[in-house]
LUMPAMI-186031 format. One record per residue (C-alpha): chain; residue in one letter; x, y, z; residue number from 1. Coordinates in Angstrom, 1 decimal, decimal comma, padded with zeros to 4 digits. Example, Ala and Ser with C-alpha at 12.3 -4.5 7.8 and 13.67 -1.06 7.14 Angstrom:
BEGIN
R ch aa     px     py     pz   i
R  A  A  012,3 -004,5  007,8   1
R  A  S  013,7 -001,1  007,1   2
//
This chain:
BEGIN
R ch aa     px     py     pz   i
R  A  X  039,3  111,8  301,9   1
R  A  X  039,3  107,8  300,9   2
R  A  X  042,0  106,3  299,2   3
R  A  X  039,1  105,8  296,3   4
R  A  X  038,6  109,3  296,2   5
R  A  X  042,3  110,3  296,1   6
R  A  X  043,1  108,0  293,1   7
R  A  X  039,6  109,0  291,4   8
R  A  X  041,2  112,7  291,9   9
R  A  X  044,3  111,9  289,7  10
R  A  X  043,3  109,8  287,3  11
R  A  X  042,5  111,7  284,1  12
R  A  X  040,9  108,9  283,0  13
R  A  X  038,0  107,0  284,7  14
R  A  X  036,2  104,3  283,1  15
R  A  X  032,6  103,4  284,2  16
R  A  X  032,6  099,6  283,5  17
R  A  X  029,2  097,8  283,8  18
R  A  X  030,6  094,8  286,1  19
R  A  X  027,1  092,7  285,1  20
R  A  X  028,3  092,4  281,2  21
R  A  X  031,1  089,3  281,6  22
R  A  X  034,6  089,5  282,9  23
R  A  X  035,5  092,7  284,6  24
R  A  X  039,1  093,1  282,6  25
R  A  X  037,1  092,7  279,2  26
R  A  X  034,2  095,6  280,1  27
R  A  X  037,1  097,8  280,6  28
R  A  X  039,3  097,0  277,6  29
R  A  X  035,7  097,5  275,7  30
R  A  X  035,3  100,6  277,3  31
R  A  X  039,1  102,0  276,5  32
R  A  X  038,6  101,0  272,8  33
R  A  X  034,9  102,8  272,6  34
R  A  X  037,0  106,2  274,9  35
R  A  X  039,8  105,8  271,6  36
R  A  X  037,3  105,9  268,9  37
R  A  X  034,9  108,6  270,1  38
R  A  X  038,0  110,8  270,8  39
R  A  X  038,3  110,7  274,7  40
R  A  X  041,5  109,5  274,4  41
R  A  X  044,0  110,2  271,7  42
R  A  X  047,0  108,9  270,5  43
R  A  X  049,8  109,4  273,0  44
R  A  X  047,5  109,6  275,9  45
R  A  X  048,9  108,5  279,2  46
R  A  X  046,7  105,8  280,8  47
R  A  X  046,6  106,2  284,8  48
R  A  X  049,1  104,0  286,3  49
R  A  X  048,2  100,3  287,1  50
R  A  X  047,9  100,5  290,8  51
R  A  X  046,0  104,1  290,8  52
R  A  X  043,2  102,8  288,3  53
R  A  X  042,8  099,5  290,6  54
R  A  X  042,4  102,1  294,0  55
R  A  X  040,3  104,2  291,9  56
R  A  X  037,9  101,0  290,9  57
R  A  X  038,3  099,2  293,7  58
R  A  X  039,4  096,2  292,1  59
R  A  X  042,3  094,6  292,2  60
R  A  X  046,2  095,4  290,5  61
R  A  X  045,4  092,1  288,9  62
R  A  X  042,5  093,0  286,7  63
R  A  X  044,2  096,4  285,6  64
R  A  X  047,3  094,5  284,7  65
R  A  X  044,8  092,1  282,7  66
R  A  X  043,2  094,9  280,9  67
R  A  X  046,7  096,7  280,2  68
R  A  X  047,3  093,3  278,6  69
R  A  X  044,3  093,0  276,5  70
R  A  X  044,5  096,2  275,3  71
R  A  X  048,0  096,3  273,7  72
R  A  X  047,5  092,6  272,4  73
R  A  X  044,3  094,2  270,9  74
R  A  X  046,3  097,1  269,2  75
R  A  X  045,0  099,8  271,8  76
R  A  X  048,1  100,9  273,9  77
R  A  X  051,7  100,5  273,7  78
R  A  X  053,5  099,6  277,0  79
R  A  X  056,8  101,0  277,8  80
R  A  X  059,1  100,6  281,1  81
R  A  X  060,0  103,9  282,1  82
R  A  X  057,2  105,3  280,1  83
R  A  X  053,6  103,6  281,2  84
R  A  X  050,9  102,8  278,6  85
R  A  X  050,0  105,1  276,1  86
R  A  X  047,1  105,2  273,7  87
R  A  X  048,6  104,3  270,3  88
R  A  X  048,7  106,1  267,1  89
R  A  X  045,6  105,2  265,1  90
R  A  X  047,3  105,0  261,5  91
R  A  X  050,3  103,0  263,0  92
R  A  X  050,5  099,8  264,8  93
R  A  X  054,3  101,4  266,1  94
R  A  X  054,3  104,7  267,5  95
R  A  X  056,1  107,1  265,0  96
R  A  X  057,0  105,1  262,5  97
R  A  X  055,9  106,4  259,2  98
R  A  X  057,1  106,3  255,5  99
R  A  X  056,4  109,3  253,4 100
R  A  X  058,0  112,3  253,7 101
R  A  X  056,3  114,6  256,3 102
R  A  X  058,9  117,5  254,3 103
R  A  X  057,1  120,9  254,0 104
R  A  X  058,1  124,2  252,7 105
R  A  X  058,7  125,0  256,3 106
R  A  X  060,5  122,4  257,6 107
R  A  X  063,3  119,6  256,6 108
R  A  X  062,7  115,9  257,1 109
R  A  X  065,3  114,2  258,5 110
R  A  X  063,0  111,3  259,4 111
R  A  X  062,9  108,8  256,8 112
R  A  X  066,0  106,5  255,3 113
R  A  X  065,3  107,3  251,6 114
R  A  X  067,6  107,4  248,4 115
R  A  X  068,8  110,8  247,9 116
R  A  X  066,5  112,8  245,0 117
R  A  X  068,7  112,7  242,0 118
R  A  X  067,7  114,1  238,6 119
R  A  X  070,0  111,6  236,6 120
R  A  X  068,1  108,5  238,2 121
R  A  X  065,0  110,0  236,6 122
R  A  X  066,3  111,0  233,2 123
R  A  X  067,7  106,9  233,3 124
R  A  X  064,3  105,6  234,1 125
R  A  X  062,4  107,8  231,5 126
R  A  X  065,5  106,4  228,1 127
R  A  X  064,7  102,8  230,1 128
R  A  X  061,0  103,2  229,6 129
R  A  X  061,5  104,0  226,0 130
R  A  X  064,2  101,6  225,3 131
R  A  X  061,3  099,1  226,6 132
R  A  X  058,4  100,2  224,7 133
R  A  X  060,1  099,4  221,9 134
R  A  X  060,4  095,2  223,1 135
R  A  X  056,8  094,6  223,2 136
R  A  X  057,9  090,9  223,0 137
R  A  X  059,4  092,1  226,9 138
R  A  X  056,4  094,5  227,9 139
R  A  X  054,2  091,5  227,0 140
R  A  X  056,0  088,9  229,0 141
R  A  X  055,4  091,1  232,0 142
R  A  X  052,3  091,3  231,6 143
R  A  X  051,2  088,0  231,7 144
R  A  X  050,9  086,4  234,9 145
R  A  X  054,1  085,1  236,8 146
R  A  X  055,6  081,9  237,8 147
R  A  X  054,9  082,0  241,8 148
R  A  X  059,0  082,0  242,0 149
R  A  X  059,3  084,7  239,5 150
R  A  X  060,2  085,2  235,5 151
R  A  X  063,2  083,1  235,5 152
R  A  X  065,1  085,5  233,1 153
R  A  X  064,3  088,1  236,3 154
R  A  X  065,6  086,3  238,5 155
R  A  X  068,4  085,0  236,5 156
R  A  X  069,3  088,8  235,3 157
R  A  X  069,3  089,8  239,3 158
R  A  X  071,1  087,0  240,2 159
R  A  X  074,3  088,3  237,7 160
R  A  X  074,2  091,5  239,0 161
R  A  X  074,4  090,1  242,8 162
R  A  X  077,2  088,0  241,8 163
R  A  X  079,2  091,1  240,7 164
R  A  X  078,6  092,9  243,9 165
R  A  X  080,1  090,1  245,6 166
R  A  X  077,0  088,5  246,7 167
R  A  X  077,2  085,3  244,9 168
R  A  X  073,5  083,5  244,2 169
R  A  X  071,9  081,4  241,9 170
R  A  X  068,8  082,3  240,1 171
R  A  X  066,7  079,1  241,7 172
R  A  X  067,8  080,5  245,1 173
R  A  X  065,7  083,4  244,8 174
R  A  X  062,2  084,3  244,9 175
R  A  X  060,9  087,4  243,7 176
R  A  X  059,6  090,0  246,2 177
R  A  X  057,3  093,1  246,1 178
R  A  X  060,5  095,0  248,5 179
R  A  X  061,8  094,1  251,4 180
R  A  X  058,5  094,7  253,8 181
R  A  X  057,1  091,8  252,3 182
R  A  X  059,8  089,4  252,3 183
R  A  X  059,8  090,3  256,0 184
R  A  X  056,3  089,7  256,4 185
R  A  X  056,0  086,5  254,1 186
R  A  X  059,0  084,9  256,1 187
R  A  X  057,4  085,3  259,2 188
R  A  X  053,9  084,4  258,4 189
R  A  X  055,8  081,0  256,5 190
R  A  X  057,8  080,0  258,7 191
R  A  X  057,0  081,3  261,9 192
R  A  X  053,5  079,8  263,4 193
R  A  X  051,0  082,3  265,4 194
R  A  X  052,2  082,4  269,4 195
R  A  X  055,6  081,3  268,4 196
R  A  X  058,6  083,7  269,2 197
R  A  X  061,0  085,3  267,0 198
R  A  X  064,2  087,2  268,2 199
R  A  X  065,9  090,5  266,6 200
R  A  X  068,8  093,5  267,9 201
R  A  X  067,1  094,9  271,2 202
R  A  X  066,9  098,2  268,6 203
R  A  X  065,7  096,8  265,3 204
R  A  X  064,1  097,9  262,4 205
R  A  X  060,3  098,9  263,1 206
R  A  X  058,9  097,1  259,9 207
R  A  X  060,5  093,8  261,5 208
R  A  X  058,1  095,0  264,8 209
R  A  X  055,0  095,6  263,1 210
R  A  X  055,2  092,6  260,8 211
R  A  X  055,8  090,5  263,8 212
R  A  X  053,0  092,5  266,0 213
R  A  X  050,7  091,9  263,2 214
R  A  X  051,2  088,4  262,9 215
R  A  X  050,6  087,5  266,7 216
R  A  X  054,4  086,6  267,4 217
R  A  X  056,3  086,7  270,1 218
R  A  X  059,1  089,2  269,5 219
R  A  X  062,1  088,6  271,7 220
R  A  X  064,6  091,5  272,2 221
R  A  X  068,5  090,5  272,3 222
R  A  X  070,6  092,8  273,7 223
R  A  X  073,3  095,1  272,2 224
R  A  X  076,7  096,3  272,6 225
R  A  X  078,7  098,4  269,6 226
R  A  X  079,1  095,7  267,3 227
R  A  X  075,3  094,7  267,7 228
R  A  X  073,9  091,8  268,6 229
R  A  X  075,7  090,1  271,7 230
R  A  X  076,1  085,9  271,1 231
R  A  X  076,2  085,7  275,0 232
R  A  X  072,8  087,0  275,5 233
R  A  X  071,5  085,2  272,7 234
R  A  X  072,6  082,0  274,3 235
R  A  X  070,9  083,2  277,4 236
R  A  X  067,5  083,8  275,4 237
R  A  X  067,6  080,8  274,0 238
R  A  X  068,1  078,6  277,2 239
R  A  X  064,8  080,6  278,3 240
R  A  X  062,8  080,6  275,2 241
R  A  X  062,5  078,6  272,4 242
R  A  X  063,1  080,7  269,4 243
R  A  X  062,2  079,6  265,6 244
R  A  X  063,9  082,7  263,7 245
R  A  X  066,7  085,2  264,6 246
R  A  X  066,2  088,5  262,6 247
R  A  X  069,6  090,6  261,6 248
R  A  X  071,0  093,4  260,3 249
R  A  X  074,7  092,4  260,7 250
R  A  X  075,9  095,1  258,1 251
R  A  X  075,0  098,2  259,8 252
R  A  X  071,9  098,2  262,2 253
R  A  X  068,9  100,2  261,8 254
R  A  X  069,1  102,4  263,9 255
R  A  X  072,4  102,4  265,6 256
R  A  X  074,3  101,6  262,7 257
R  A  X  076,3  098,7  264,7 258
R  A  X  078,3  096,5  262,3 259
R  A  X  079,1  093,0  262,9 260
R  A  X  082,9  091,6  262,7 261
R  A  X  083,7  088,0  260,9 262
R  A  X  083,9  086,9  264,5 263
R  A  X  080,7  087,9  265,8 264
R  A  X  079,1  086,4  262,9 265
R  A  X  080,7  083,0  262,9 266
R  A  X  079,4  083,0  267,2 267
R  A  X  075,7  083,6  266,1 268
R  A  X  075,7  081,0  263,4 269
R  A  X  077,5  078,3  266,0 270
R  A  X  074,4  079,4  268,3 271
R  A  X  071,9  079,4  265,8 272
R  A  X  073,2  075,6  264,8 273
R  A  X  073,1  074,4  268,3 274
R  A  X  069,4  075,5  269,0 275
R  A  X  068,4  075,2  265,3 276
R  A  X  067,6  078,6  264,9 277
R  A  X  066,6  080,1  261,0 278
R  A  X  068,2  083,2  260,1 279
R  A  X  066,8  086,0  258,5 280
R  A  X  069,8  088,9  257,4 281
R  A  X  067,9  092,0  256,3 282
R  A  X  070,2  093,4  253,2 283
R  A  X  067,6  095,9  252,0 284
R  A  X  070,0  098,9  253,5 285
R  A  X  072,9  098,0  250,8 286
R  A  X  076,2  098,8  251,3 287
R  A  X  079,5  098,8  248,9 288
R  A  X  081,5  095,2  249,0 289
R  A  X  084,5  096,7  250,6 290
R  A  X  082,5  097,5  253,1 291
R  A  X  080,7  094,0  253,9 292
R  A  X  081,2  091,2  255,7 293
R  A  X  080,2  088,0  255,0 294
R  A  X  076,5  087,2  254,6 295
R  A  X  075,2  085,1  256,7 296
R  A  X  073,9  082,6  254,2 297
R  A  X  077,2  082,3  253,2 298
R  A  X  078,6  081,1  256,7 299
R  A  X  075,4  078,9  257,1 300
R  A  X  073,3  078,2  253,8 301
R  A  X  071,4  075,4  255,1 302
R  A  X  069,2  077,8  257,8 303
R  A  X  069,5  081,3  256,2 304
R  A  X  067,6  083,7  254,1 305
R  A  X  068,6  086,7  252,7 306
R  A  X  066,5  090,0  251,6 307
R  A  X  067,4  092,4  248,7 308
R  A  X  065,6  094,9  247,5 309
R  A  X  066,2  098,2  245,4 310
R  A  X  064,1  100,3  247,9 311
R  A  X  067,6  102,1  248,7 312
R  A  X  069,7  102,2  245,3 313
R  A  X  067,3  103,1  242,6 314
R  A  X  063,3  103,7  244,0 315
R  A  X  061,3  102,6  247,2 316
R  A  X  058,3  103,0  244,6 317
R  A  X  059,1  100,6  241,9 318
R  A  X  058,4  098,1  245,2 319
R  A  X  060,8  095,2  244,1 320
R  A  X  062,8  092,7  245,5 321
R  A  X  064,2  089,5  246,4 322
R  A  X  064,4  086,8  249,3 323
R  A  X  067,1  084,0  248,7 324
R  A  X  066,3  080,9  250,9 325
R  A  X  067,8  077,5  251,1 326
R  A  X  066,2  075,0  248,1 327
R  A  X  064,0  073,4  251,5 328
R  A  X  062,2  076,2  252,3 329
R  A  X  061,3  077,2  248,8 330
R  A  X  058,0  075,6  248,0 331
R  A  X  056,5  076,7  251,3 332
R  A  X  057,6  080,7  250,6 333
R  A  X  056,4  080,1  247,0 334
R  A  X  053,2  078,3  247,8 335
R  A  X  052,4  081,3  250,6 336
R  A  X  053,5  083,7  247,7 337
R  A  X  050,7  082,4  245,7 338
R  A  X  047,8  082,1  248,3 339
R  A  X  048,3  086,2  249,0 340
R  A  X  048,8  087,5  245,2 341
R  A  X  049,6  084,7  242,8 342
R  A  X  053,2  086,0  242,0 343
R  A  X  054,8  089,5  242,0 344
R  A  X  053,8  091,9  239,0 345
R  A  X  056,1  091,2  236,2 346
R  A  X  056,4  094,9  234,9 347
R  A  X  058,2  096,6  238,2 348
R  A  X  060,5  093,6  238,0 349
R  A  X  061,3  093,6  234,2 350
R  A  X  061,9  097,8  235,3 351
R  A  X  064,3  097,0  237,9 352
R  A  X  066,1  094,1  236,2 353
R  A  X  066,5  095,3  233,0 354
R  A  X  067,9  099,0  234,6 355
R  A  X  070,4  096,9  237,2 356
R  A  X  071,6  094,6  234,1 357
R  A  X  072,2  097,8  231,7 358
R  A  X  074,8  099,0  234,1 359
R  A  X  073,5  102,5  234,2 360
R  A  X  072,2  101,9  237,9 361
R  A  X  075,9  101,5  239,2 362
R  A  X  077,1  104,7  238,3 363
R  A  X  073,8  105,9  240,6 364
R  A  X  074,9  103,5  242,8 365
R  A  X  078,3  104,7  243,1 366
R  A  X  077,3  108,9  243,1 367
R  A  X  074,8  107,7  245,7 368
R  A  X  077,7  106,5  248,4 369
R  A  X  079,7  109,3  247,8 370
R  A  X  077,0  111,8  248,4 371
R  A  X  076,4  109,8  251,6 372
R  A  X  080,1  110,2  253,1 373
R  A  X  080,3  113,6  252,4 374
R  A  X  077,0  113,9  254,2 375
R  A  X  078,0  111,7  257,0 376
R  A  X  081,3  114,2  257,0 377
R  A  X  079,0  116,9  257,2 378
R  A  X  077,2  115,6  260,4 379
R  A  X  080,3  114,7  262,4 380
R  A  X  081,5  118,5  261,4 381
R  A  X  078,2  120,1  263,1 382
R  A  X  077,9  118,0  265,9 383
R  A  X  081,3  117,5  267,0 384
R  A  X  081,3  116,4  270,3 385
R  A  X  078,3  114,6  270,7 386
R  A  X  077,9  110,2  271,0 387
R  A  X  076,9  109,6  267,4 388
R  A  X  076,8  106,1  265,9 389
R  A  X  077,0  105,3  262,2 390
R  A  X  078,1  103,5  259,7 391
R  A  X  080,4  105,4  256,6 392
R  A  X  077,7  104,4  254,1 393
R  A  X  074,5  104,2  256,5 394
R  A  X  071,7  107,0  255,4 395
R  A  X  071,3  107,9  258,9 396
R  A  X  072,7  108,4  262,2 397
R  A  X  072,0  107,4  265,6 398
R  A  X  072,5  110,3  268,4 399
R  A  X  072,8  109,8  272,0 400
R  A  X  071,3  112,5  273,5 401
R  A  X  073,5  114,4  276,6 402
R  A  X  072,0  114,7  279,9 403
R  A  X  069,3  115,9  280,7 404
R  A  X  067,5  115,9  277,4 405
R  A  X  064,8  113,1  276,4 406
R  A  X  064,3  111,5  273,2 407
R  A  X  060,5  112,7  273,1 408
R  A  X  061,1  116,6  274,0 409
R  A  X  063,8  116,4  271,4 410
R  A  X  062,3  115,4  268,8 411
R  A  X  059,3  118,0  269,9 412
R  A  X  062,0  121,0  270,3 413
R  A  X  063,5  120,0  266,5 414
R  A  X  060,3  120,4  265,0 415
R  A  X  059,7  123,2  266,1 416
R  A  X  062,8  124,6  264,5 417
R  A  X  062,0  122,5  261,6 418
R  A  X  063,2  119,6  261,9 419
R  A  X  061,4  116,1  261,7 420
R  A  X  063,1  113,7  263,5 421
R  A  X  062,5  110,2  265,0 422
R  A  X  062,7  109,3  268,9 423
R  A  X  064,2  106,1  269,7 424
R  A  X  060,6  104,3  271,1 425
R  A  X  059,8  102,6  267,4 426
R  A  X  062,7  100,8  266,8 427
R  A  X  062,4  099,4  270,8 428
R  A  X  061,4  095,5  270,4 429
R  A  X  059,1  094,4  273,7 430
R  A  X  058,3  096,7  276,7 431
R  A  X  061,9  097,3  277,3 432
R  A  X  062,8  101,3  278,5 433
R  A  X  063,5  103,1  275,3 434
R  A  X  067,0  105,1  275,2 435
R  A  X  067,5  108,8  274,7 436
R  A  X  068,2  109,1  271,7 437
R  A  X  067,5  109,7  267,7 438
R  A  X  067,7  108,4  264,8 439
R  A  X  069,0  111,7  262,4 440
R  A  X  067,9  110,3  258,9 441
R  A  X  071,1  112,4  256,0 442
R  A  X  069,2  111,2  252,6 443
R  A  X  065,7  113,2  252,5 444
R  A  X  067,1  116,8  251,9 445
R  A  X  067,6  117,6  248,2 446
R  A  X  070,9  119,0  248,7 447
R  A  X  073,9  119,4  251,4 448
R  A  X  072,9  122,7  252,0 449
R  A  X  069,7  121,9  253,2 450
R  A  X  071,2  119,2  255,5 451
R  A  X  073,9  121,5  257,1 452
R  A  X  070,6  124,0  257,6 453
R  A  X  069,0  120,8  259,5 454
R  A  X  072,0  119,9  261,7 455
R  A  X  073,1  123,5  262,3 456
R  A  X  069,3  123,8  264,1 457
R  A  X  069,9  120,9  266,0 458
R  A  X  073,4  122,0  266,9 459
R  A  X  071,9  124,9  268,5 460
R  A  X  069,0  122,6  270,4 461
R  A  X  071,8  120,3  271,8 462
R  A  X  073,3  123,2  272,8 463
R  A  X  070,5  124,5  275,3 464
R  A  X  069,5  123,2  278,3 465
R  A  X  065,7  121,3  277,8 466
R  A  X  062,9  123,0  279,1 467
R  A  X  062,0  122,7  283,1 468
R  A  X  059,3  120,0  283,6 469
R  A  X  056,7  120,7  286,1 470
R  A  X  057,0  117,7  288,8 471
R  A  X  053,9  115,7  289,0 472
R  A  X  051,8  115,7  292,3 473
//
């Protein structure tokens, strides 16, 4: 037997390109998106590796590596060291990252970081919405069309209530937001020009990753330690590459829950100074002031930006929030505000605003982080023992799985117990090897008994040895 027909053998897939139709790499990218549509390939779907497709062809490593290319740029594949290229999801440009609940009658989510379900946040909202229907003067200000920045008595009533949870701002600092997604994404596609490269946490939030996918960045990974982000491979990086934007979570990092120290914070701004880097700090997952550091547009005004949103202390659904940049950068982020919808609507903001300024949110607020220790109490209770990161008020936790369990027949073995959980490949930036681990998410289930439920299934999974993988030939 050939070595053609060996690798034809043991490829499970096997394009037939037609080598008269234009470069050979492009006939076979053409043919792996046509193989994804009609269903010959689904999402997951392990493509042969690089050198076994080239034997089987008879082409070059070369041209497969160009069509491997082609194909993720194009949206078709994710790349993974460790891993190989998989056929992505077709409702996802990162590969299980999802946000609605995928809770059943027969299962518990512990995917998604959500507020927890609390009855007196919807009793509030329903006396708000009456209090308001009797202002029409208010209901018919927000109606009308915005200011590009935002109502100024919005912004002004947001900016107060900032100010008393010890994130001081004024009201011409900030620009009103439909949530934090699209302050991401409207920073990026401002600031940030197609082919140019923006770096985050090595793990980082997969919003940040799709936003930056979809915009045709280059997205930079910086390595981690336990207090996140590490200044000395950032300088590194930046030597290598020239960056235009650092993304951070600095408070507690999505996933891992890492939290920077004064220190670290003051070494990334120095860095970011010296290579004139902007800095974007992602404060949509909100935590209590005794609990925060120092924002970074605090230590460095001049280049940073700041995102709120109330996603995570009131309602992901009343889609509202904020981005505070520095008084330069403001007509560009307004002006691109206004070329994709004019301004945000004025009724979810007037909502929001009006709830936050009434001071009925803060006793939410305040039940809301105490139900989220005792639930983070709960967690280190059932899985005693095992590497878990967190932070005290983070709605999820991140679990280093033991040896000799993978992240992806984890998350398999806990559904089928019940339990939806998320592996660690959509929070990986670049084609860097995923870790084993999971992000367990505490907020979704209605009530603690539900949770302990959750945690005592996967208590019993951790417990067992993973299934006995058939070696490949």
């Amino acid at each position: 037997m050939t070595i053609q027909q060996r690798a034809r053998a043991r490829c499970h897939w096997m394009p037939k390109p037609d080598r008269s139709r234009g470069p050979l790499y492009k006939t076979l990218v053409d043919q792996l998106a046509a193989d994804i549509a009609s269903g010959v390939l689904k999402p997951g779907d392990r493509l042969p590796p690089q050198r076994l497709l080239a034997d089987a062809l008879e082409v070059t490593v070369g041209t497969i590596t160009r069509t491997y290319r082609e194909a993720e740029r194009r949206g078709l594949v994710d790349a993974r060291v460790g891993s190989g290229t998989r056929v992505r999801g077709q409702h996802s440009s990162i590969p299980g990252f999802h946000h609605l609940s995928r809770a059943t009658d027969d299962n518990i989510d512990l995917s998604l970081s959500t507020p927890i379900v609390s009855v007196q946040r919807s009793q509030q909202l329903a006396d708000l919405m009456q209090q308001l229907a009797a202002r029409p003067d208010a209901l018919a200000t927000s109606l009308e069309y915005q200011p590009e920045q935002g109502n100024a008595a919005m912004r002004e009533q947001l900016a107060t209530w900032l100010g008393s949870q010890g994130l001081p701002m004024g009201p011409g600092e900030l620009l009103l937001t439909e949530g934090g997604q699209h302050a991401d994404y409207l920073t990026l596609q401002t600031l940030v020009r197609p082919g140019e490269a923006v770096a985050s946490d090595a793990l980082t939030y997969p919003g940040m990753i799709a936003a930056a996918r979809q915009l045709g960045l280059k997205h930079l990974p910086v390595p981690m330690d336990t207090e996140g982000m590490r200044p000395d491979a950032l300088e590194r990086l930046c030597q290598q590459q020239r960056i235009r934007l650092l993304y951070l979570m600095p408070e507690h990092n999505n996933p891992t829950g890492a939290c920077m120290t004064r220190e670290r914070r003051e070494a990334i701004v120095e860095i970011a100074r010296r290579h004139d880097l902007l800095l974007l700090e992602d404060g949509v997952q909100y935590v209590p002031a005794d609990f925060r550091g120092q924002p970074f547009y605090r230590l460095a005004p001049e280049r940073s930006l700041y995102i709120f949103s109330v996603s995570k202390i009131l309602a992901g659904g009343l889609r509202f929030g904020a981005l505070r940049a520095p008084a330069n950068l403001m007509p560009k982020l307004s002006a691109a505000l206004r070329a994709q919808c004019w301004a945000t609507p004025g009724l979810p903001g007037l909502v929001a605003c009006e709830w936050l300024a009434s001071g009925l949110a803060d006793g939410i607020i305040d039940w809301h982080w105490q139900e989220v220790r005792g639930r983070q109490s709960l967690l280190r209770e059932r899985l005693a023992g095992y590497d878990i990161q967190s932070h005290p008020c983070s709605f999820h936790a991140w679990l280093h799985l033991p040896e000799p369990w993978r992240a992806v027949d984890f998350v398999r073995r806990a559904a089928e117990r019940g339990v939806i959980l998320i592996g660690s490949d959509p929070f990986c930036v670049g084609s860097q090897p995923a870790p084993q681990a999971v992000r367990i998410c505490l907020t979704p289930p209605p009530d603690r008994a539900a949770l302990d439920r959750a945690l005592q299934q996967l208590g019993e999974l951790l417990a067992q040895a993973p299934p006995v993988q058939a070696m490949p030939i």
